[in-house]
C-alpha positions, 0 to 999 in steps of 0.5 A: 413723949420722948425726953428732950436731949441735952445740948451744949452750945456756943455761938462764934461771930465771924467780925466784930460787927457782927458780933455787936450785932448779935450781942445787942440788947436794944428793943429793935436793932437790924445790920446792914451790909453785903453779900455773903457777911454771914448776916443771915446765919448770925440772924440764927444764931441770935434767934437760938440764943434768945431762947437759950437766954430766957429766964426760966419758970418755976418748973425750969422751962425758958419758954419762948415763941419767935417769927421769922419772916420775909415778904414772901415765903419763896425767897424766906425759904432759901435765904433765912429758913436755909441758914436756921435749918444749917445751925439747927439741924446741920451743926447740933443734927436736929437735937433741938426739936422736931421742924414742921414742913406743913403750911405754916412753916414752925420748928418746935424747940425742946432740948435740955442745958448742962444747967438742968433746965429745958428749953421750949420755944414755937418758932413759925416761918411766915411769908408776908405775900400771904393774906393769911399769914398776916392775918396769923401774925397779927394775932400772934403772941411773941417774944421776938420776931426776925425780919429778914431783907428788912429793907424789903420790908414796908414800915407799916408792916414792921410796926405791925410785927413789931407790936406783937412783940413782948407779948409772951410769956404772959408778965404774970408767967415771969414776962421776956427776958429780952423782947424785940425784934431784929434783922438782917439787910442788904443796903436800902436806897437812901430815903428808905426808912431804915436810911432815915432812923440809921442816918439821919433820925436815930429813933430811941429804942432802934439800933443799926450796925453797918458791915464793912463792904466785901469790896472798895475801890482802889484807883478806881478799882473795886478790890477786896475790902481786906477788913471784910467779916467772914472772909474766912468762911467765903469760897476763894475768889468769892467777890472777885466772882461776883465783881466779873460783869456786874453793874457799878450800882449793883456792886455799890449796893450788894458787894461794897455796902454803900446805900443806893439811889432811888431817884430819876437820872443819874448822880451829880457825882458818880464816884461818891462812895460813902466809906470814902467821902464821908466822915462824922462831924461833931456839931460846934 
């Protein structure tokens, strides 16, 4: 077996939400927001960085298994599978260990820190459309599991994932410096469960930051939002792009990460914009 290769990283949120996102060590925690905040990339960034941050044994391993997973294979494969094989095998040229395209998906991870010690981690990319693939999950011993468009997501299966977590390294091996699972979303309806555990619950244990929108409305306009992340990284005119044609509903949810209706008819008021009308009030 050849000698894995020393790798020198560093990982470069592009906001401050972001950022939070993707240093937070609460057992589960997702981030919301629009289209083309980097949710997805920072997604993979923070999964390389809990296997980097794992203690390692006595032999000098920091050992670790991941899931990344969708609700089916076809939109993991261009959306989460995509931005994990941009950072992996893009910006470090695949150095960090060898992908396998056979069914199921997996990227064995196996490179060397300027510390001395490996890293080793089973990484497996699994779509939850497949009976098989939930039945593989169900058994699986993991560290950490992302679950991307988390707001597609039933909560039975995100409990059922949830539960394999935590469960490698074995505590007798030293157990997981971190152990959970995270995500990335787009903004749900409102009465979703993560609408509930964000906004109203607030379950220990869940953690949710919200992106600011890539567009708000001025006079009754949609512009750019100038406070949106990863503005710098975005093709010019990438909102202004977007905005051209689309529905009011369509660009609330997706473009100006406002929660959407489910529900029969229309809104009593139309306008209501969260970021706009809505403010935090300390209970007397």
């Amino acid at each position: 077996m050849a000698k894995p290769r020393e790798v020198r990283m560093g990982f470069e949120p592009s906001g401050a939400v972001v950022s939070q996102y993707l240093h937070c060590k609460t057992r589960r925690h997702f981030i919301e927001g629009p289209l083309g905040s980097a949710k997805t990339f920072t997604s993979a960034m923070k999964a390389l960085k809990i296997c980097v941050e794992q203690e390692p044994g006595p032999d000098g391993v920091r050992r670790t298994t991941g899931l990344v997973t969708r609700t089916n294979m076809t939109d993991l494969e261009s959306s989460a599978m995509k931005d994990w094989l941009d950072l992996t095998e893009g910006k470090f040229g695949g150095a960090l260990g060898k992908f396998n395209w056979a069914s199921p998906r997996s990227h064995e991870i196996n490179f060397r820190l300027p510390d001395g010690t490996s890293v080793h981690s089973d990484i497996w990319f699994i779509g939850l459309d497949d009976p098989d693939g939930v039945i593989k999950v169900r058994g699986m011993p993991l560290t950490w599991a992302w679950l991307n468009e988390a707001k597609d997501f039933p909560f039975s299966l995100v409990k059922m994932v949830d539960g394999r977590c935590g469960r490698y390294p074995r505590m007798e091996d030293g157990g997981p410096t971190w152990h959970g699972m995270f995500g990335d979303t787009n903004m749900p309806h409102a009465g979703h469960w993560i609408y509930q555990f964000a906004e109203e619950e607030h379950p220990q244990g869940w953690e949710f930051f919200r992106q600011p929108g890539g567009v708000i409305k001025v006079d009754g306009k949609w512009v750019v939002n100038p406070l949106a992340e990863n503005l710098r990284f975005l093709p010019p005119g990438y909102y202004e792009e977007l905005l051209q044609g689309a529905q009011e509903d369509w660009i609330r949810v997706y473009l100006a990460a406002e929660y959407g209706f489910a529900m029969d008819g229309k809104p009593v008021f139309p306008e209501y914009v969260d970021s706009t009308h809505c403010r935090d009030v300390k209970a007397a």
